[in-house]
mmCIF file of the C-alpha atoms, coordinates in Angstrom:
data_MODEL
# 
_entry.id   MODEL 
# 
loop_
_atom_site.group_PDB 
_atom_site.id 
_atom_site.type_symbol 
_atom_site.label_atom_id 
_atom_site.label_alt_id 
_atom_site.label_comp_id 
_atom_site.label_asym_id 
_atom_site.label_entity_id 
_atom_site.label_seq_id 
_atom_site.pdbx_PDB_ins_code 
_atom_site.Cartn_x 
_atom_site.Cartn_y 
_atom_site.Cartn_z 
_atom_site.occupancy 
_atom_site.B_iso_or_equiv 
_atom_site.pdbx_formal_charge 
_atom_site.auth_seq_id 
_atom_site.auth_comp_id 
_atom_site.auth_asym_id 
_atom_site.auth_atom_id 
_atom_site.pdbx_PDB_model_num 
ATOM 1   C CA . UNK A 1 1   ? 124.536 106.591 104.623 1.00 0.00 ? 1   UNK A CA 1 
ATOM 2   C CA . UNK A 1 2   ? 121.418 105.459 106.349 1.00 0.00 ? 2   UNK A CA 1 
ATOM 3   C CA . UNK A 1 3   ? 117.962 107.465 105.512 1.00 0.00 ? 3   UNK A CA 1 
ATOM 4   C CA . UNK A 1 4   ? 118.601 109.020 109.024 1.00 0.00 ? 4   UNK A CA 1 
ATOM 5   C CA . UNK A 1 5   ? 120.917 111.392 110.048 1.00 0.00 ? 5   UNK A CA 1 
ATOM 6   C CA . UNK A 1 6   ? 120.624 111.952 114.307 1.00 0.00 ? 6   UNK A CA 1 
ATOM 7   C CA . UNK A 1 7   ? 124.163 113.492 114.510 1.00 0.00 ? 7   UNK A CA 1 
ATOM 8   C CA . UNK A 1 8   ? 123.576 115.901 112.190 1.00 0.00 ? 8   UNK A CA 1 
ATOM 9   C CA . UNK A 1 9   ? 120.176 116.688 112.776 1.00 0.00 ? 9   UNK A CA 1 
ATOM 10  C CA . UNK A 1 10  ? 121.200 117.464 116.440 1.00 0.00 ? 10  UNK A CA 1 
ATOM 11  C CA . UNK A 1 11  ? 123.741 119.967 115.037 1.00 0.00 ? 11  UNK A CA 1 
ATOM 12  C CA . UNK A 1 12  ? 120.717 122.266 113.262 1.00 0.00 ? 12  UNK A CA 1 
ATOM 13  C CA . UNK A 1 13  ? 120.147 125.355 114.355 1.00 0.00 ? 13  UNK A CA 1 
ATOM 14  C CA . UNK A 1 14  ? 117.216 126.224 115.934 1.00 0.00 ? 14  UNK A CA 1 
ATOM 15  C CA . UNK A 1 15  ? 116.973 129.290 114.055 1.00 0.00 ? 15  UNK A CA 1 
ATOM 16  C CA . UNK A 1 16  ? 115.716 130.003 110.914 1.00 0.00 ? 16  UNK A CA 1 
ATOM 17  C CA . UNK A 1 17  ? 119.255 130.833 108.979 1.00 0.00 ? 17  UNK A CA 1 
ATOM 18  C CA . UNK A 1 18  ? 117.858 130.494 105.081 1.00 0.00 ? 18  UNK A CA 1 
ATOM 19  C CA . UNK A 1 19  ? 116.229 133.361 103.545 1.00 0.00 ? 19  UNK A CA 1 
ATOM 20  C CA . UNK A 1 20  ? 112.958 133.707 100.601 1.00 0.00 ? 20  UNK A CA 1 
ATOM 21  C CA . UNK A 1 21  ? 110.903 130.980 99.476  1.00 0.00 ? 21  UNK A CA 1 
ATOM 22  C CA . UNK A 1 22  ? 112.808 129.207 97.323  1.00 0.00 ? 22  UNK A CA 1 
ATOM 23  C CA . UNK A 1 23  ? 116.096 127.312 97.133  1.00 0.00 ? 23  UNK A CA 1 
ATOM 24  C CA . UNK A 1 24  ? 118.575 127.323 94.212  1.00 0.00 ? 24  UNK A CA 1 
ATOM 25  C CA . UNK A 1 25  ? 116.929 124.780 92.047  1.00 0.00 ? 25  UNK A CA 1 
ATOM 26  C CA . UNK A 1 26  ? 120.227 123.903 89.747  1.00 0.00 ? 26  UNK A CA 1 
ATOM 27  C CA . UNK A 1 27  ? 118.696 124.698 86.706  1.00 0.00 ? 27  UNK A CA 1 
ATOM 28  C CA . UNK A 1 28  ? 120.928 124.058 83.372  1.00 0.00 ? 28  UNK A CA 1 
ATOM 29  C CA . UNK A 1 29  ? 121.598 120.247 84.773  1.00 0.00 ? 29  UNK A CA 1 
ATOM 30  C CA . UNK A 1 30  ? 120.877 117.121 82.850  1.00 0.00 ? 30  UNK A CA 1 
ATOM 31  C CA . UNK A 1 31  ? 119.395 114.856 85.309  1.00 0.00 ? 31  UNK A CA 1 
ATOM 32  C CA . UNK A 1 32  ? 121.074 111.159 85.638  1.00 0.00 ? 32  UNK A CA 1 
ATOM 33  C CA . UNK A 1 33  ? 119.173 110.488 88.384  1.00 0.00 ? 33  UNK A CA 1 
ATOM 34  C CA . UNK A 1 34  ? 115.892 111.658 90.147  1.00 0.00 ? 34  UNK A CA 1 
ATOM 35  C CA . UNK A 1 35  ? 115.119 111.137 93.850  1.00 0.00 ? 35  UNK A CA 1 
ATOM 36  C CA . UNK A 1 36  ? 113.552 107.545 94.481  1.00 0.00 ? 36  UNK A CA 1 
ATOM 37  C CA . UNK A 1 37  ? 114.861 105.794 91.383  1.00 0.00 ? 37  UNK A CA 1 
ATOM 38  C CA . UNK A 1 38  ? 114.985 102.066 91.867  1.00 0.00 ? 38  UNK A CA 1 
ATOM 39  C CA . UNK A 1 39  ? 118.656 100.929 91.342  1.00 0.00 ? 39  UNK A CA 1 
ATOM 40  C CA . UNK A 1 40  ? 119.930 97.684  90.626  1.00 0.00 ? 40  UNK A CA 1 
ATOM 41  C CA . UNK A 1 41  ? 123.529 96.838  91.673  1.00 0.00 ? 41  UNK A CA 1 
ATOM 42  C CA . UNK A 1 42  ? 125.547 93.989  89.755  1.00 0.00 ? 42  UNK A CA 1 
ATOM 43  C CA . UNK A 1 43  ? 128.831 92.259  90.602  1.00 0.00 ? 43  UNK A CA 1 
ATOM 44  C CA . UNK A 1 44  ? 130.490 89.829  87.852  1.00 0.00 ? 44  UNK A CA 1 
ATOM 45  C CA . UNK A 1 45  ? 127.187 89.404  86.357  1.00 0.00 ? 45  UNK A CA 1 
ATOM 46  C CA . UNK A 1 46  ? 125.370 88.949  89.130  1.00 0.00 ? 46  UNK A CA 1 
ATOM 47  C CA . UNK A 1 47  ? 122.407 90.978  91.369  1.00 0.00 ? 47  UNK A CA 1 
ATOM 48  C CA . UNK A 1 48  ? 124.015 92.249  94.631  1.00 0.00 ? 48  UNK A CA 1 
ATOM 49  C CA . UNK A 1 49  ? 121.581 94.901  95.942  1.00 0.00 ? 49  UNK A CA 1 
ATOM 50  C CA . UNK A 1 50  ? 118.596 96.898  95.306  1.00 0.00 ? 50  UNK A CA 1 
ATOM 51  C CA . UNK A 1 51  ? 118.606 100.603 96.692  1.00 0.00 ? 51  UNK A CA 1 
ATOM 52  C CA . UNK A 1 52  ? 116.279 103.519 96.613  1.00 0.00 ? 52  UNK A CA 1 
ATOM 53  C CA . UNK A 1 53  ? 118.275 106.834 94.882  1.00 0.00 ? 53  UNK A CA 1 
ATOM 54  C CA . UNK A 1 54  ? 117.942 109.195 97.755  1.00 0.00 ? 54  UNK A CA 1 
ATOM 55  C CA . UNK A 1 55  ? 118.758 112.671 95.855  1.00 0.00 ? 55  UNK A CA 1 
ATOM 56  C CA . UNK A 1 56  ? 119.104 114.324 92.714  1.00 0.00 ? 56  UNK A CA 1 
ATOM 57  C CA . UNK A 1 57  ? 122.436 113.427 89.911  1.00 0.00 ? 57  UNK A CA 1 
ATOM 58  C CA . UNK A 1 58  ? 122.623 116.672 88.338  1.00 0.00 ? 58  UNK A CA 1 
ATOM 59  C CA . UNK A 1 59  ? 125.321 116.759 85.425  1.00 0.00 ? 59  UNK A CA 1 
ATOM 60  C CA . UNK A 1 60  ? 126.660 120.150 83.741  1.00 0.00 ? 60  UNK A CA 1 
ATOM 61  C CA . UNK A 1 61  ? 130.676 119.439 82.293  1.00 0.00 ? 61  UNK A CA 1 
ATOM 62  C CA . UNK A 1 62  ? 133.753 118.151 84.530  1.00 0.00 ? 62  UNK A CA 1 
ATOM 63  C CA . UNK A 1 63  ? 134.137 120.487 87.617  1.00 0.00 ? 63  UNK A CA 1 
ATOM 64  C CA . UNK A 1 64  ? 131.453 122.792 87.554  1.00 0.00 ? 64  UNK A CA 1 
ATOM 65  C CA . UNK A 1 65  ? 131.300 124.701 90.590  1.00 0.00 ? 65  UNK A CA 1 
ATOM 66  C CA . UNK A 1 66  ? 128.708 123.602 93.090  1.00 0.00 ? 66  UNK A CA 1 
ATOM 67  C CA . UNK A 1 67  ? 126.715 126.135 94.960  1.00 0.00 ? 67  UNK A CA 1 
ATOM 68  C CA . UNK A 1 68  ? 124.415 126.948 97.927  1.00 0.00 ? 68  UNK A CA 1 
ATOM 69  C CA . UNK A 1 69  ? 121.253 126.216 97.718  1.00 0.00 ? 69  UNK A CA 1 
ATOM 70  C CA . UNK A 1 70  ? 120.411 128.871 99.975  1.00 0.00 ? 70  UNK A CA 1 
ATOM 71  C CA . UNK A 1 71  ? 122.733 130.929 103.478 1.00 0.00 ? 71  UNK A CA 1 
ATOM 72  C CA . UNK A 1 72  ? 123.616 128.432 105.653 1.00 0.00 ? 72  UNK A CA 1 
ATOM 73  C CA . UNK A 1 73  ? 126.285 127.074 108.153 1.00 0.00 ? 73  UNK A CA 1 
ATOM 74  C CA . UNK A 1 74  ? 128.334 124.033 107.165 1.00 0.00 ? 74  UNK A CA 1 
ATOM 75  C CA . UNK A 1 75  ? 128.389 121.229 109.117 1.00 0.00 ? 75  UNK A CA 1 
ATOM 76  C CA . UNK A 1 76  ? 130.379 118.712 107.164 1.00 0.00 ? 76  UNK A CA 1 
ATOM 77  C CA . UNK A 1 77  ? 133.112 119.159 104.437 1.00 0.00 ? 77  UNK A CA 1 
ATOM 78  C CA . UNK A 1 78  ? 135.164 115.861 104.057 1.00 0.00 ? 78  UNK A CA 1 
ATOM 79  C CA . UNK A 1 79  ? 135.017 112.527 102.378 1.00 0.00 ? 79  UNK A CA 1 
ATOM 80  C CA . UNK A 1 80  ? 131.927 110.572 103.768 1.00 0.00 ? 80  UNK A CA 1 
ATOM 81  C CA . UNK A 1 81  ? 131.274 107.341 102.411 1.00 0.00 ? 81  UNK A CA 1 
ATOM 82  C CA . UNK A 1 82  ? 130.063 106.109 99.211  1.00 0.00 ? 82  UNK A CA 1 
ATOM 83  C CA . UNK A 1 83  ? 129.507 110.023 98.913  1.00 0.00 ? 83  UNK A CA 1 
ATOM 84  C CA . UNK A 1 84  ? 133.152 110.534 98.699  1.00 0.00 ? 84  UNK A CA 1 
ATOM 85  C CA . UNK A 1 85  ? 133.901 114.663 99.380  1.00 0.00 ? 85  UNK A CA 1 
ATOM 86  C CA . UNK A 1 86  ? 130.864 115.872 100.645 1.00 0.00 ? 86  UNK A CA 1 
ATOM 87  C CA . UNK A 1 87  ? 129.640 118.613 102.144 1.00 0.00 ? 87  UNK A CA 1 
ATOM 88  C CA . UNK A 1 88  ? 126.373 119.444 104.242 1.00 0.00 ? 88  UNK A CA 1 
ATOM 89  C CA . UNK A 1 89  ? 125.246 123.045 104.856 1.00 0.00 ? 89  UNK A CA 1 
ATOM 90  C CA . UNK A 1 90  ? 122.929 123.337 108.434 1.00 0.00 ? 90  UNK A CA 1 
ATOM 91  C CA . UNK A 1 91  ? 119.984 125.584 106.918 1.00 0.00 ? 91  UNK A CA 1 
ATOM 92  C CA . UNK A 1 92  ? 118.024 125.991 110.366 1.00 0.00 ? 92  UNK A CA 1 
ATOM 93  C CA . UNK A 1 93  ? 115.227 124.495 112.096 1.00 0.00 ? 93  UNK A CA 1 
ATOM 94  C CA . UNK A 1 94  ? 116.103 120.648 110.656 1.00 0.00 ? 94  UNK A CA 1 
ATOM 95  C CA . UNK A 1 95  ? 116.489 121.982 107.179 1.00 0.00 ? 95  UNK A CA 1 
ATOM 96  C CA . UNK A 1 96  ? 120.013 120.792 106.026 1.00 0.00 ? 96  UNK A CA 1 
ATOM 97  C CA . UNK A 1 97  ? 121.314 120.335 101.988 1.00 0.00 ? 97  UNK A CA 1 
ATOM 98  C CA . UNK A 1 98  ? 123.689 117.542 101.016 1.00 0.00 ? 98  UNK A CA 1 
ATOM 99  C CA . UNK A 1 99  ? 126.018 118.023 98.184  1.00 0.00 ? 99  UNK A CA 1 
ATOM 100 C CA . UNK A 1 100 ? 128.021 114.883 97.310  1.00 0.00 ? 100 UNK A CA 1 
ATOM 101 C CA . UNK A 1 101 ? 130.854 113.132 94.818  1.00 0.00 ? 101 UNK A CA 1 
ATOM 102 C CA . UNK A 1 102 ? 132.860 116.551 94.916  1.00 0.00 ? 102 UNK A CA 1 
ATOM 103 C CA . UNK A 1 103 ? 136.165 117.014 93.221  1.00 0.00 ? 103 UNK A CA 1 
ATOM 104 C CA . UNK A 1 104 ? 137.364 119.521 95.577  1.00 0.00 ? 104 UNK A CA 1 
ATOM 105 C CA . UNK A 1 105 ? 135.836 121.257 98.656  1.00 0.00 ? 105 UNK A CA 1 
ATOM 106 C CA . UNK A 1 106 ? 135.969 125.026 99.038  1.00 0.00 ? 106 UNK A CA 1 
ATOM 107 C CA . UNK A 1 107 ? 134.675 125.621 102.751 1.00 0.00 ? 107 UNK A CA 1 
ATOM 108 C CA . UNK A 1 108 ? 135.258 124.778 105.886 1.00 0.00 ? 108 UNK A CA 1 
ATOM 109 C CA . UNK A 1 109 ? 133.358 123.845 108.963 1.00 0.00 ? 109 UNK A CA 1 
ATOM 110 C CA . UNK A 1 110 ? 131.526 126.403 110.630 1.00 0.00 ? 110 UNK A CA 1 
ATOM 111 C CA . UNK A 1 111 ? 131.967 128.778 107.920 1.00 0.00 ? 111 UNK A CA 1 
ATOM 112 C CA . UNK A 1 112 ? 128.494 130.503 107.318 1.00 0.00 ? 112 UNK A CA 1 
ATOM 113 C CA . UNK A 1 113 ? 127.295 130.671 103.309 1.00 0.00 ? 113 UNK A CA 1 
ATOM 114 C CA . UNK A 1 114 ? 125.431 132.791 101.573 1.00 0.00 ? 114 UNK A CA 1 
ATOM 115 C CA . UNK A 1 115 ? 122.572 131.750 98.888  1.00 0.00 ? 115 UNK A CA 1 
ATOM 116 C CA . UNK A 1 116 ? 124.751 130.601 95.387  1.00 0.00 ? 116 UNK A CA 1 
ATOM 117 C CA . UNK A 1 117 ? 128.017 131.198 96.907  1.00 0.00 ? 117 UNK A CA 1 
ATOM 118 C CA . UNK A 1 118 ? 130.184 128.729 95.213  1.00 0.00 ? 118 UNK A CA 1 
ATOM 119 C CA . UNK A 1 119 ? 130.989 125.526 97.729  1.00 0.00 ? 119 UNK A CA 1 
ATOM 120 C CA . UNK A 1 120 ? 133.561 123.250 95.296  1.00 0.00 ? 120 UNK A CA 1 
ATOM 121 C CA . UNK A 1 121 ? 133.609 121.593 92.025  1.00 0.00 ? 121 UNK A CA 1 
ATOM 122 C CA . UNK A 1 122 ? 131.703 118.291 91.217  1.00 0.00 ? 122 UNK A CA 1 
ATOM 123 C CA . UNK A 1 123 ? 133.635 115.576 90.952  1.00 0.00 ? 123 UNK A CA 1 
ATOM 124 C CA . UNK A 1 124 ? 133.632 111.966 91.029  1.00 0.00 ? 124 UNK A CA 1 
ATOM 125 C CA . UNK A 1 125 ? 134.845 110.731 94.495  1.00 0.00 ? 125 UNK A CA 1 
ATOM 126 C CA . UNK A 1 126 ? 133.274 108.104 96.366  1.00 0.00 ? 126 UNK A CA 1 
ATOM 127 C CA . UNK A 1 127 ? 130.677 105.862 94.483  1.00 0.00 ? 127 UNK A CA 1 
ATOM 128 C CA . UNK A 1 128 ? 129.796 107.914 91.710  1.00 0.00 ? 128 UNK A CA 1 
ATOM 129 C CA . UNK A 1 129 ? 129.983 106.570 87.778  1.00 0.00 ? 129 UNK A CA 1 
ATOM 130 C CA . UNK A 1 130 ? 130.968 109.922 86.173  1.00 0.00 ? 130 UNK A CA 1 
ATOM 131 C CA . UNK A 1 131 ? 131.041 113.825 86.955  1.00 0.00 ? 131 UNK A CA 1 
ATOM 132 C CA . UNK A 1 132 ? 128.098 115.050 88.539  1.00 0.00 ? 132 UNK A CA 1 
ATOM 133 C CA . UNK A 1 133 ? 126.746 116.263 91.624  1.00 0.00 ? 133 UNK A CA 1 
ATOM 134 C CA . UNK A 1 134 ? 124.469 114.369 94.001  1.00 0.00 ? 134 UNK A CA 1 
ATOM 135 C CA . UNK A 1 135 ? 122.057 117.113 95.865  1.00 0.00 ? 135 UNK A CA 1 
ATOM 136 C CA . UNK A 1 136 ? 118.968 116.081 98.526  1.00 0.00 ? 136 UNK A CA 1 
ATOM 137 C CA . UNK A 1 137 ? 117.405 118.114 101.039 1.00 0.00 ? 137 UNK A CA 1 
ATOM 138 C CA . UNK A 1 138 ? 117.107 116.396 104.723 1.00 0.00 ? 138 UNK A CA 1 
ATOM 139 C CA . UNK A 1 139 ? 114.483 117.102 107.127 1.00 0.00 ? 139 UNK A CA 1 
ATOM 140 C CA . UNK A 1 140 ? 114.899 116.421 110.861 1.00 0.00 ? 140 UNK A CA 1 
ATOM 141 C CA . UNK A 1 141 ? 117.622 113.691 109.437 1.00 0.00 ? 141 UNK A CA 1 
ATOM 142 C CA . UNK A 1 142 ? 115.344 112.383 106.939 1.00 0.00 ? 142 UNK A CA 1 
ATOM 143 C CA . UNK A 1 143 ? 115.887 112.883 103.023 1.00 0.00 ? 143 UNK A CA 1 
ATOM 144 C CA . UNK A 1 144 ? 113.320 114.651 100.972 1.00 0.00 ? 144 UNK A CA 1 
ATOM 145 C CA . UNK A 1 145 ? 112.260 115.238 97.322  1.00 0.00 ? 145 UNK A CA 1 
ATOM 146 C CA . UNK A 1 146 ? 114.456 118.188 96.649  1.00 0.00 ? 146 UNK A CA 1 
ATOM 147 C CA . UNK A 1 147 ? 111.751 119.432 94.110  1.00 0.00 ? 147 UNK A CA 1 
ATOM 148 C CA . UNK A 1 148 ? 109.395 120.221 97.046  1.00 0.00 ? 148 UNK A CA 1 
ATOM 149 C CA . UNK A 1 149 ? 112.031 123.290 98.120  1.00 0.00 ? 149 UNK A CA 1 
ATOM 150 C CA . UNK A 1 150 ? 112.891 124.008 94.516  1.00 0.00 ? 150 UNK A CA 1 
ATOM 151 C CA . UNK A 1 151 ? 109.283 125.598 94.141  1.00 0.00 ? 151 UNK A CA 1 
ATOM 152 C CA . UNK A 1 152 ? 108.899 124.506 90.925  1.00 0.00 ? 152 UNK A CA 1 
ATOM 153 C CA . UNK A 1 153 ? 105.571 125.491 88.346  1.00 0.00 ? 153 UNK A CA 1 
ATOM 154 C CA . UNK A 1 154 ? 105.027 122.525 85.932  1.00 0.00 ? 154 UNK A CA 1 
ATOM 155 C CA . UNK A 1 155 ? 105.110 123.553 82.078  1.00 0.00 ? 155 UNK A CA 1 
ATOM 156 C CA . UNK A 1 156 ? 101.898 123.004 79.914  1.00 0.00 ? 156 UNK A CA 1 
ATOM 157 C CA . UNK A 1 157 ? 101.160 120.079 79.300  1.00 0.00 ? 157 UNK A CA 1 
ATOM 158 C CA . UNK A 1 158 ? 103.326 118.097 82.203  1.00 0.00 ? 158 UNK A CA 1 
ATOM 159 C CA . UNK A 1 159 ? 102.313 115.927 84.627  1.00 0.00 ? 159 UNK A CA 1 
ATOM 160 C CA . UNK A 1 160 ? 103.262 115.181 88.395  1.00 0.00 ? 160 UNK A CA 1 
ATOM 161 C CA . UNK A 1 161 ? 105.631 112.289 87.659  1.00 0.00 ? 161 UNK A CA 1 
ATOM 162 C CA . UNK A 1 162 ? 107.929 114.841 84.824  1.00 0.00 ? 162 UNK A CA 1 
ATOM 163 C CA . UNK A 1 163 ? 107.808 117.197 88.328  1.00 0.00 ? 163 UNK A CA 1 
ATOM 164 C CA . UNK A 1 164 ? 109.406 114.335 90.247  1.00 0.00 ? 164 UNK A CA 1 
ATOM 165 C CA . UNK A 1 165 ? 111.897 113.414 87.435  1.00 0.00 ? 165 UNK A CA 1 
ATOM 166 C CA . UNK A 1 166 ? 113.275 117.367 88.163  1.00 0.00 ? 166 UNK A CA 1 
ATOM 167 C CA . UNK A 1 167 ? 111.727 117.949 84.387  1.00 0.00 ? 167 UNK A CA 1 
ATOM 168 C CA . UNK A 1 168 ? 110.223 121.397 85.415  1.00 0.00 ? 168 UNK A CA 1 
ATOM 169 C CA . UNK A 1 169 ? 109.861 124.947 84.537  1.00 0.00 ? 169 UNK A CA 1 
ATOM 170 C CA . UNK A 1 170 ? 111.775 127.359 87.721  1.00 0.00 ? 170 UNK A CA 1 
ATOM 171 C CA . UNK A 1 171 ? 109.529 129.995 88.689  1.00 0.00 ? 171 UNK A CA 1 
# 
């Protein structure tokens, strides 16, 4: 998927539909993978690519149910690429959530959400290397740090980079 998303950003209500400060930050995950990790791809031994990790890999145990990171509409529920079942909730004013590598998909298009209402199980569809679920944040189209919405207060003794690994206390 490119860093971009103009079809979907288009869709976004202008609107404020997301309530409070803060969006479900997915606590009791083990991260596998923070938002702009490096990754190095390999085919029969060999260096193929080079790609920036554009969300979050948040683990739990095989089909945990996914949920809303806040009330919004959803714009997308079906396979989409090297996501495999994905779905994108439409969070108002540009602000959408992508939740990715699903193992089934619970809503439909145009159904409207509320805040930690369940939205599937995670899975391993598309591109994915075990059970988890991929989350970002997007922007006017453009992925973000999903910690910045998370609101997150470091714990003693932390430092900005254990923030940006997801490594944080929720306030």
């Amino acid at each position: 998927m490119p860093r971009r998303s103009p079809a979907w950003r288009k869709q976004s209500s202008p609107e404020l539909i997301w309530g409070g400060v803060v969006f479900h930050p997915f606590t009791n995950s083990a991260v596998e993978a923070a938002f702009a990790d490096q990754r190095t791809y390999f085919y029969q031994g060999k260096e193929v690519d080079r790609q920036v990790h554009l969300g979050f890999d948040l683990a739990k145990v095989v089909n945990s149910p996914v949920v809303a990171a806040n009330k919004g509409k959803v714009l997308h529920a079906a396979p989409l690429g090297i996501y495999g079942n994905c779905i994108i909730l439409d969070h108002g004013m540009g602000v959408q959530s992508l939740y990715a590598h699903l193992s089934s998909i619970g809503v439909q298009v145009g159904q409207t959400v509320e805040k930690e209402q369940e939205l599937g199980k995670s899975g391993m569809t598309g591109l994915a290397g075990g059970d988890h679920l991929h989350f970002t944040m997007l922007v006017n189209g453009q992925m973000v740090n999903p910690v910045e919405w998370w609101e997150c207060a470091l714990d003693p003794g932390s430092d900005s980079t254990e923030a940006a690994r997801g490594e944080c206390r929720w306030i």
